[in-house]
Residue, then its C-alpha position, 0 to 999 in steps of 0.5 A: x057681412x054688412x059693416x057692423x058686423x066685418x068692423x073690428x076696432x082695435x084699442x090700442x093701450x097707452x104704453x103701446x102708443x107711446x113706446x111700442x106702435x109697432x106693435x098696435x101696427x102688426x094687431x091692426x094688420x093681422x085682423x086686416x089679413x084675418x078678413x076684417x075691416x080694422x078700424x082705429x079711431x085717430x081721436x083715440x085715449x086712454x080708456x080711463x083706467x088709471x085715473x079711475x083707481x086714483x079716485x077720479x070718477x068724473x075723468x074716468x066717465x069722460x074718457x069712458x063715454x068717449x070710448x063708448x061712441x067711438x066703438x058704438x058701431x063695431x062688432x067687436x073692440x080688440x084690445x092690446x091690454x088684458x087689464x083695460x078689458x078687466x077694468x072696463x068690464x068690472x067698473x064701467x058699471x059702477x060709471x054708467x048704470x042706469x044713465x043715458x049710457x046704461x044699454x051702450x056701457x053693457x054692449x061694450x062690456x060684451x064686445x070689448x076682447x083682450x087680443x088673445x080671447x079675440x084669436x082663440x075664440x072668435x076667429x081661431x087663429x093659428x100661428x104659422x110662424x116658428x119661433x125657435x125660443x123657450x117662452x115663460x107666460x106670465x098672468x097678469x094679476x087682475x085678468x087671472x082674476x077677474x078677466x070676463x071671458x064669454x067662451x067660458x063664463x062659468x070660469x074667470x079669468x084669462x089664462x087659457x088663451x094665452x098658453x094656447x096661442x103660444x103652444x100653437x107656434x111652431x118650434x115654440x118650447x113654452x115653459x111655466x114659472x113658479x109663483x106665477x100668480x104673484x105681482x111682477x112688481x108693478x101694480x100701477x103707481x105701486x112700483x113708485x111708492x114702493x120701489x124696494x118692495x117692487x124691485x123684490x118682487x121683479x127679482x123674484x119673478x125673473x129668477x123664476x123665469x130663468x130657473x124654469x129655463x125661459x130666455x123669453x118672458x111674454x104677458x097679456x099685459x104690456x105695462x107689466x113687460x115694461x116694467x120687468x123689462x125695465x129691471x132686467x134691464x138694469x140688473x143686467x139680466x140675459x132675458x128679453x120681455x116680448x109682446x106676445x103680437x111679435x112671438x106669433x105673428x111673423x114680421x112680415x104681416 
């Protein structure tokens, strides 16, 4: 292979850099383990996301052409979050059609991979690990929805994957929650301005959790676990959200 096409990037999401880089550490390790040359660009930000929904286009754009020369050079980005990949993929052209980074943009739209599609798809990883615990998966709203997956582009969303990395792990029971296709209760600043109606929503998901067995619940998306964590954590609830990077690949990778 030449450089291009062994040079994998990782995008490591916002929360995850601040509140779990262990987790970014173990991603970049396994694509190092699976052949690839991992790439983390030190002057790495955020991809834009949040700004973008609060009505700032113009720090959006910013933040999206740095993202853009970053990863120029990569064959494929990985990313630790499902929903930066739906938002750079449904509205990255709405920031960069028919401007100097208009053939750029298209290219990073093809290659930008949430973890779970990159595993599967691209290089048909398998865990080898055990994990002997009863796992609930929960979808994360936007990437069931809108996820672009180019393994099956007759179909959206992203929810396949996911289910199939964890039913691959060894002692693995993995369960489903009902009314899984409701919010969790976070729906970015939503939890904020409506904290009783996302506390409701927590409640309900993690009652689902439990009555269809799960001890742990695991997601594409980290903001989503931390904020049902967050909540367990305060209702004092036996349930644990996990990554789902630290269910299928051991700790010694």
């Amino acid at each position: 292979m030449d450089n291009k096409q062994n040079k994998v990037g990782i995008f490591v999401p916002c929360c995850i850099d601040q509140f779990a880089p262990q987790c970014a550490l173990k991603a970049m390790h396994l694509i190092e383990k699976l052949g690839f040359n991992c790439f983390y660009p030190e002057e790495m930000t955020c991809c834009g996301k949040e700004l973008y929904h609060q009505g700032d286009k113009i720090g959006a754009k910013n933040l999206g052409e740095k993202l853009i020369e970053m990863y120029d050079d990569c064959q494929y980005v990985v990313s630790l979050s499902s929903a930066c990949v739906v938002y750079i993929q449904k509205h990255f052209g709405k920031l960069f059609h028919n401007t100097t980074f208009h053939n750029s943009y298209r290219q990073m739209t093809d290659k930008f991979l949430d973890l779970s599609d990159f595993l599967v798809n691209i290089v048909h990883f398998v865990p080898t690990a055990p994990f002997p615990h009863t796992v609930a998966y929960m979808d994360h709203c936007t990437t069931q929805r809108d996820y672009r997956c180019l393994a099956h582009s007759d179909k959206a969303g992203l929810t396949d994957e996911p289910r199939q990395l964890l039913d691959a792990v060894p002692q693995l029971q993995r369960v489903e929650m009902a009314q899984n296709d409701v919010c969790c209760g976070l729906g970015g600043l939503f939890a904020n301005d409506f904290t009783p109606i996302a506390n409701s929503l927590s409640h309900r998901k993690v009652d689902n959790a439990i009555a269809a067995g799960a001890s742990i619940i695991t997601s594409s998306e980290p903001s989503c676990l931390m904020h049902l964590q967050a909540y367990i954590n305060k209702a004092g609830v036996k349930l644990q959200c996990m990554n789902i990077i630290d269910i299928i690949v051991p700790d010694e990778v």
